[in-house]
N, C-alpha and C positions, 0 to 999 in steps of 0.2 A: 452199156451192159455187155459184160465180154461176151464171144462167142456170137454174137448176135449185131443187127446193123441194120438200117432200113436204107430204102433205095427209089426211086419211080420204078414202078413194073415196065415190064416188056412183053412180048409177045408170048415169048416162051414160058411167060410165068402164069398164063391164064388155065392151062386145064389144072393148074395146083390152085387157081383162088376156085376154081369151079370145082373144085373138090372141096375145100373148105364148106364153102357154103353150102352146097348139094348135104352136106355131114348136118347142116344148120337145119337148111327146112326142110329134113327128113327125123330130124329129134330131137328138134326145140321147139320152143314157142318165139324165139328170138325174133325170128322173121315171120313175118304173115306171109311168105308165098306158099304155096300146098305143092306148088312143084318146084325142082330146081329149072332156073334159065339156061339155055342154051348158049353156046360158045359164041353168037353174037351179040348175045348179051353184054358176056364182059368185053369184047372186042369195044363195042359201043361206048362202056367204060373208058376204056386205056385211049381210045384215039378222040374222046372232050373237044368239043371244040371251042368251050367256054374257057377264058384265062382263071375262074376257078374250079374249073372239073380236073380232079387230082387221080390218081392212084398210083398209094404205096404199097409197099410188101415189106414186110420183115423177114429177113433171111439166116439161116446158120452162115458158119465159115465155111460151110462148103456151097455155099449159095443156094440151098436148098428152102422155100417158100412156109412161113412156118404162119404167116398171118398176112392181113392187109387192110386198110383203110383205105376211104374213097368219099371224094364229096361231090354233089353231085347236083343239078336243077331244085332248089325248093320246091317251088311254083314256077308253071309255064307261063309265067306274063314278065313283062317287061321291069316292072317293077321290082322284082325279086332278083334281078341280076347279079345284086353284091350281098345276097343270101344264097348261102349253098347247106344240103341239109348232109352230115358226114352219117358214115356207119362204117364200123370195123367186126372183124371175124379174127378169132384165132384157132389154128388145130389145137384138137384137146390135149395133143402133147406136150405145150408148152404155156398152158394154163396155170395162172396162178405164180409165173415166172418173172411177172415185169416188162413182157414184153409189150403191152396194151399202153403200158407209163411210159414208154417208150416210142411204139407208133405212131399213138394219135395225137403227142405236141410236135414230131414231126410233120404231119401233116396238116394240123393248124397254124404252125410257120408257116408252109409251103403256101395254103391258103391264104394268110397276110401279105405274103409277101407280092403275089399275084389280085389281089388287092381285095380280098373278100372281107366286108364289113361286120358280117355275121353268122355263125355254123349254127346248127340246127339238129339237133339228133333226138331220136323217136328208141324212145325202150319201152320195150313191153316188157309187162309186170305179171310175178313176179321176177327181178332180174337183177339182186343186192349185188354181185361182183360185180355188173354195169353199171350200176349206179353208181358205186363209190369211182369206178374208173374215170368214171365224168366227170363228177364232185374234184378229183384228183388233179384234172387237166384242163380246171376252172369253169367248168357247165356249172351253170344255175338251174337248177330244177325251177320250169314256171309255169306247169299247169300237168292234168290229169284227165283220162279218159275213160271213163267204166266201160267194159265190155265192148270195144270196137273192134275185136277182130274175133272170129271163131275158128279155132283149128284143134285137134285132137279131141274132139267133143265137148269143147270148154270154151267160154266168153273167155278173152283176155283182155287185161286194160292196159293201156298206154301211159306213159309220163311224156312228156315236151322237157328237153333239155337245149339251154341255150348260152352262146359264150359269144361276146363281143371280140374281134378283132381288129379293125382296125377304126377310126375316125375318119369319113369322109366331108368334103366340101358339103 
């Protein structure tokens, strides 16, 4: 996409993902958090110490942070090691641009490549430009949640979205 590039994050690029999302769970429903995380948050993010804990960003030409992906622990046990579950954000500037069709097969490369068998992504509903992005970047839609999470004084329901990566032994 001209104009545009993705990259691994760095250090310097966290108070702009913490802006992103801080803009997310203060006026969506996208995220269940009711507050934004703190800067060790994403710290915690960027330095993974799983071979598949990722995060990307997508940047202008002037390197400025306009979105990110990130994948991350499904489940805490041992067994989910080569299941990581992704989630991506973009600023609303650059919504509706291609940047998302862009992201997040970069980072489900990156994911294969480091050897993750399977991604996992949770949208809350309703959330149709998520869902076709998923559908887009080979998620299977394969299950549904009525009313699991409550924020803005509303049940909201969940879909399970899931993509195969690679084949293991």
């Amino acid at each position: 996409m001209p104009g545009y590039a993705t990259r691994s994050a760095t250090e310097r690029d966290l108070s702009a993902i913490a802006s992103i999302y801080s803009h997310a769970v203060e006026h969506s429903h996208a995220t269940f958090d009711l507050e934004p995380p703190d800067l060790a948050y994403w710290t915690a993010r960027l330095d993974g110490q799983h071979p598949g804990d990722h995060l990307l960003v997508a940047v202008t030409e002037e390197d400025d942070v306009v979105g990110y992906a990130y994948s991350w622990s499904f489940r805490p046990r041992p067994a989910y090691d080569y299941t990581r579950e992704t989630s991506i954000y973009l600023d609303n500037s650059v919504r509706g641009q291609g940047i998302g069709r862009m992201l997040y097969p970069a980072l489900l490369q990156t994911m294969a490549i480091s050897g993750v068998h399977t991604a996992i992504a949770a949208v809350a509903l309703p959330n149709p430009s998520s869902e076709r992005l998923h559908v887009a970047c080979g998620f299977e839609k394969v299950g549904q949640f009525a009313g699991v999470g409550w924020k803005f004084g509303q049940w909201i329901d969940m879909a399970w979205y899931q993509r195969m990566l690679v084949n293991l032994p």
